[in-house]
C-alpha positions as CSV (number, residue, x, y, z in Angstrom):
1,X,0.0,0.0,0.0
2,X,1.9,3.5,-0.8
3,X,2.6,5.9,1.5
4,X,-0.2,8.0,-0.3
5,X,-3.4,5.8,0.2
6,X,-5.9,7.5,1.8
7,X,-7.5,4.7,3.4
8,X,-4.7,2.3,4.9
9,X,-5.1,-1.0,6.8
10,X,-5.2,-0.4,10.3
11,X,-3.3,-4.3,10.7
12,X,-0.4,-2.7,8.5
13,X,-0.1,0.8,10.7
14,X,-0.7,-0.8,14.0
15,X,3.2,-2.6,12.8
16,X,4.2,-0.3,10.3
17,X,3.9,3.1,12.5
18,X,4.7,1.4,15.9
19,X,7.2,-1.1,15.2
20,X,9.0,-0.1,11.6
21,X,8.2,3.7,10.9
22,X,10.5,4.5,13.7
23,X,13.5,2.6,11.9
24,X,12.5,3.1,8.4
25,X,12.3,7.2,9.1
26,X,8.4,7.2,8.5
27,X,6.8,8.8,11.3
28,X,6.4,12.0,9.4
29,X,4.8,9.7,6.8
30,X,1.6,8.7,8.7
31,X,0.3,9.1,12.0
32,X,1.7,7.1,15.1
33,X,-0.9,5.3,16.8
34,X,0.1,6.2,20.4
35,X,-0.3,9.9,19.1
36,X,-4.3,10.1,18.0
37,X,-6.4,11.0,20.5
38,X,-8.5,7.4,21.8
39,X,-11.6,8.8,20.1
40,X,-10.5,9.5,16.5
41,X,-8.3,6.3,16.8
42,X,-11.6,4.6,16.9
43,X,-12.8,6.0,14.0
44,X,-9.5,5.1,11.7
45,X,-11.0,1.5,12.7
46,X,-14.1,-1.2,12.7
47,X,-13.0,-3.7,14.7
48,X,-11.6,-4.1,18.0
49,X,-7.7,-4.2,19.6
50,X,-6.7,-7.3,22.0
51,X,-3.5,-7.2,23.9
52,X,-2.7,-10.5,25.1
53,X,0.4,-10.4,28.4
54,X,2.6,-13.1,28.3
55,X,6.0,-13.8,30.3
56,X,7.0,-16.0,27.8
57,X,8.8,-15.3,24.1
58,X,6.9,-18.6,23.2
59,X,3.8,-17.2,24.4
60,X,4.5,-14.1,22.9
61,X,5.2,-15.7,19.5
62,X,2.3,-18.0,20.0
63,X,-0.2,-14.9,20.8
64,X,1.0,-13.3,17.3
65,X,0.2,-16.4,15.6
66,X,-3.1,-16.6,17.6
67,X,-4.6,-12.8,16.1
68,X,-3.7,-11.2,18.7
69,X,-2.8,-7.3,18.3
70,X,-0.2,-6.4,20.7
71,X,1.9,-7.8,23.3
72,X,2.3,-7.1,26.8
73,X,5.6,-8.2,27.7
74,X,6.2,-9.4,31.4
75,X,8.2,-11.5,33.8
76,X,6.3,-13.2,36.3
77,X,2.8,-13.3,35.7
78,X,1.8,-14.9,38.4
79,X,2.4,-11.8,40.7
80,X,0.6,-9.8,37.8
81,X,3.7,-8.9,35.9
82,X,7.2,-7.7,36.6
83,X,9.6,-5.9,34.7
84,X,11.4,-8.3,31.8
85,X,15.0,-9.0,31.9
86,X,17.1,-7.3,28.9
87,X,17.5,-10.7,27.2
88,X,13.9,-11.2,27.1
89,X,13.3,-7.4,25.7
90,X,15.9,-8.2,23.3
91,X,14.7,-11.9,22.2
92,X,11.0,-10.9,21.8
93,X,11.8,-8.2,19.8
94,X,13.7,-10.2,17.1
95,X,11.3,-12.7,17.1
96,X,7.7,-10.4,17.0
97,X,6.5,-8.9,14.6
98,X,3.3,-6.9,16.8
99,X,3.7,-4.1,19.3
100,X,5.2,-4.8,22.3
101,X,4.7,-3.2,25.1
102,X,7.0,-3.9,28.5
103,X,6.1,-3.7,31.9
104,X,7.9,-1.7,34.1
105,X,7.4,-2.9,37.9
106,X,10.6,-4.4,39.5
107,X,8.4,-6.6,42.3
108,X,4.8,-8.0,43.4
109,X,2.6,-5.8,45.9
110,X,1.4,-2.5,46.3
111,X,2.4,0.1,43.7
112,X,4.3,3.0,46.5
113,X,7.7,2.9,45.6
114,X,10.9,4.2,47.0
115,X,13.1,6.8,45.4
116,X,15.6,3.7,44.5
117,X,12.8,2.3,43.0
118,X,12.0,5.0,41.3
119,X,15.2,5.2,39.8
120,X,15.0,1.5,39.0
121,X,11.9,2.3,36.9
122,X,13.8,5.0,35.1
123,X,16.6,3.1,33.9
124,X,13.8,0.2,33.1
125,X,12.7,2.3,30.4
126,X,15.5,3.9,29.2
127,X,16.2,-0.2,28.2
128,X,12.8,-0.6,26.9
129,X,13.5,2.4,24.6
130,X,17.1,1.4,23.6
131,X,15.8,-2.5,22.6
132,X,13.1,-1.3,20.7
133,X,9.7,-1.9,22.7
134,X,7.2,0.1,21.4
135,X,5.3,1.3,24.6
136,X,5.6,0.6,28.2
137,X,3.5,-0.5,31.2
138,X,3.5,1.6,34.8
139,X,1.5,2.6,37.9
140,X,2.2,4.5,40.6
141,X,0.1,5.6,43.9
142,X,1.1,7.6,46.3
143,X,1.2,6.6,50.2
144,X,-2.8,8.3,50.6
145,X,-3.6,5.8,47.7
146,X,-4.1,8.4,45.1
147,X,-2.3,8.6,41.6
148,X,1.0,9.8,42.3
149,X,0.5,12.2,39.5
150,X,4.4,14.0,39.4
151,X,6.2,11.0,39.6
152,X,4.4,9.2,36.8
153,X,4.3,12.4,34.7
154,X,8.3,11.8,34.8
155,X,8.1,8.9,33.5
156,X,5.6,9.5,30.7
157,X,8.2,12.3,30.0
158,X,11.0,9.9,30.2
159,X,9.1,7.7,27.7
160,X,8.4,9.9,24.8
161,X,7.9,8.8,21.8
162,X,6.7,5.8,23.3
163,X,3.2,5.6,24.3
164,X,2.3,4.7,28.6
165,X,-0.3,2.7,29.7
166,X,-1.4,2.9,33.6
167,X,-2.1,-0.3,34.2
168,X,-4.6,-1.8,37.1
169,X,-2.4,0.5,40.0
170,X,-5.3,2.5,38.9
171,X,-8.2,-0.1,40.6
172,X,-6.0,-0.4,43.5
173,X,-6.5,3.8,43.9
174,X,-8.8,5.5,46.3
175,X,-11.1,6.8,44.2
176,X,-11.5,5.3,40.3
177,X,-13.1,9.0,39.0
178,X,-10.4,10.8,40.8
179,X,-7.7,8.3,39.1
180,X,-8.9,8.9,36.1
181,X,-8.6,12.7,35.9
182,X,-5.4,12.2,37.2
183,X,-4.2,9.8,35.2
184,X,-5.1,11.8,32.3
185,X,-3.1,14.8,33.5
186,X,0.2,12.1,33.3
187,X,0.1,12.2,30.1
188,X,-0.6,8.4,29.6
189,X,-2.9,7.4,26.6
190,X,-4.3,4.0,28.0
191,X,-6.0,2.7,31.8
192,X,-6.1,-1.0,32.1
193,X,-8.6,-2.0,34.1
194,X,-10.9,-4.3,35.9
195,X,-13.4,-1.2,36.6
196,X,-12.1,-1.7,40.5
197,X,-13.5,-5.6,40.9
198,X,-10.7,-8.2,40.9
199,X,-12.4,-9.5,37.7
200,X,-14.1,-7.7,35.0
201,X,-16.8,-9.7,34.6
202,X,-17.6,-8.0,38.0
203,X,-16.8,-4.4,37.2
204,X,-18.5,-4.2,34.3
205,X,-20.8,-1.3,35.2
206,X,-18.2,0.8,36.3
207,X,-16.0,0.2,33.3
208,X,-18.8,1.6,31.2
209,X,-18.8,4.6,33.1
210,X,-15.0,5.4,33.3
211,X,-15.5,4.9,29.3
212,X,-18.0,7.5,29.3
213,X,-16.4,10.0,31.5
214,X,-13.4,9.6,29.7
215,X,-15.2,10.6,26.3
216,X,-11.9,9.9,24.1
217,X,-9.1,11.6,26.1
218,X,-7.6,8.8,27.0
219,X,-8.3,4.8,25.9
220,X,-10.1,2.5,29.2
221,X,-9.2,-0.8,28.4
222,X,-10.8,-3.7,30.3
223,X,-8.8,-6.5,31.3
224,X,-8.5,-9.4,34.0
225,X,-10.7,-12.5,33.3
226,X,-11.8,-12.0,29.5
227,X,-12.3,-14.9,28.4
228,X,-13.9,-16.2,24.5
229,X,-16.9,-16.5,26.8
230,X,-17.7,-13.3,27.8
231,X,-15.8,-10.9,25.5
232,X,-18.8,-9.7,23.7
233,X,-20.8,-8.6,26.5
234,X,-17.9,-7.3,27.9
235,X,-17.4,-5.3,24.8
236,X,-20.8,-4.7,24.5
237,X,-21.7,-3.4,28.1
238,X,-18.7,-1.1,28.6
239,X,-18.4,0.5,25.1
240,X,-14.4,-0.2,24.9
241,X,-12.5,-0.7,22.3
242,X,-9.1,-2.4,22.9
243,X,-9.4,-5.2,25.4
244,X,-6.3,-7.3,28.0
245,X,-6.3,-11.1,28.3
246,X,-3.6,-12.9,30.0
247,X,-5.7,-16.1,30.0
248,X,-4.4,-17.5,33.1
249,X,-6.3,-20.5,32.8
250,X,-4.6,-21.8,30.0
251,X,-1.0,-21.2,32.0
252,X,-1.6,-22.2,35.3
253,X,-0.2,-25.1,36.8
254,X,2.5,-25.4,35.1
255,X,1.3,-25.6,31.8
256,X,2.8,-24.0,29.0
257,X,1.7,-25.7,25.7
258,X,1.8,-23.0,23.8
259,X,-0.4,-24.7,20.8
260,X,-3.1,-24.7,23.2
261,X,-2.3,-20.9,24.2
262,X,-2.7,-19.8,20.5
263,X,-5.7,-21.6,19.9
264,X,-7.4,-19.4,23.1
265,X,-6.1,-16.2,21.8
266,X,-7.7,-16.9,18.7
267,X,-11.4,-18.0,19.9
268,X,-10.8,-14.7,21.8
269,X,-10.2,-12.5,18.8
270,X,-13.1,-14.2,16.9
271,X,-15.4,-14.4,20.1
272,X,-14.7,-10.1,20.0
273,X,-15.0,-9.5,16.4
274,X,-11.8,-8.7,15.7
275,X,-9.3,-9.1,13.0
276,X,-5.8,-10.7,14.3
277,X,-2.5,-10.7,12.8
278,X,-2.7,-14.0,11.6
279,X,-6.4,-14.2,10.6
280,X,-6.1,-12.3,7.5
């Protein structure tokens, strides 16, 4: 498709303009993703995004084959994501083709960290950058559970050109309408989450409202127990548009066939209507 085309796939941006523009020198070309505003985003687009998180390269690989649309890179799932070693960074990236976003939280708990964490954070991205991931993942609260608005701003900062997403910090704050104003002050162009319910089956109502107040400044993204089963009344009841699955009940107990990981990502993209990197 030439540079020119009006109309362009939003498959061949998503990795074009994310992944290769920055190499290839054609950000100046067309429009990076991370820099439309959520609402006219939705309109360069039918269908629906699905991030799939993985703290595997084979799960990452396997997601990609699956349909899915971007990558949440992670260590450690089980403690809902840590920060992913530079070797992993560096192998994903060689080996995906999709958006890849990397978490940046160096252990499990609550999301109040220290000034050495801080700095730990800091130099997290500046690897993230440097090894090519096209976004990152963050939260932080302060001690009065609020969004630590300053501290995340600096990082945002630190992360230009690459596109921040909050991620569920923000149901673990003291007030979800508060988090969201503030959250949108950061600078960060996505929320994940589970609309303050540990699932989001059980938030649902809530997420539908943070979509609404949000009115296109800044993308909500559900996620935390999407499933092929409920994704379309998910979808459906909130109003979102880009959607988080780490299907943990394919992975747990050990199991990691990824065959049987890429099959789930796939009922997942078909079950929400939308059009995966492999399904074209």
């Amino acid at each position: 498709m030439g540079e020119d085309t009006a109309e362009w796939d939003f498959r061949v941006a998503i990795v074009s303009t994310e992944r290769f523009g920055k190499a290839a020198g054609l950000r100046g070309l067309r429009p990076a993703l991370h820099d439309v505003a959520p609402d006219k985003l939705n309109e360069m687009r039918n269908d629906r995004v699905l991030e799939i998180a993985v703290d595997t390269v084979e799960q990452a690989l396997a997601a990609e084959r699956g349909g899915a649309h971007r990558i949440e890179l992670c260590a450690d799932l089980s403690v809902g994501g840590l920060t992913p070693d530079l070797e992993m960074m560096r192998a994903a990236r060689e080996g995906v083709r999709l958006p890849i976003f990397a978490m940046v939280r160096r252990r499990g708990g609550d999301f109040v960290y220290s000034d050495e964490e801080f700095a730990d954070m800091e130099r997290d991205i500046q690897a993230a950058r440097k090894l090519g991931m096209d976004g990152v993942v963050l939260g932080i609260l302060s001690a009065d559970g609020h969004v630590d608005i300053g501290r995340t701003r600096l990082l945002v900062d630190l992360a230009r050109p690459l596109p921040v997403t909050f991620h569920r910090a923000f149901d673990a704050s003291a007030d979800l309408g508060k988090a969201l104003e503030d959250v949108i002050q950061t600078g960060a162009v996505r929320i994940l989450s589970s609309g303050g319910a540990s699932m989001v089956p059980d938030g649902l109502a809530c997420l539908a409202d943070l979509v609404k107040l949000a009115r296109g400044r800044i993308a909500i993204m559900p996620g935390s127990g999407i499933t092929a089963a409920n994704a379309q009344p998910v979808a459906e009841t909130t109003g979102a548009r880009e959607f988080h699955a780490g299907l943990s009940t394919v992975t747990t107990g050990g199991d990691r066939d990824e065959s049987r990981f890429e099959d789930e990502v796939r009922k997942l993209v078909r079950a929400l209507g939308s059009f995966g990197s492999s399904e074209r």
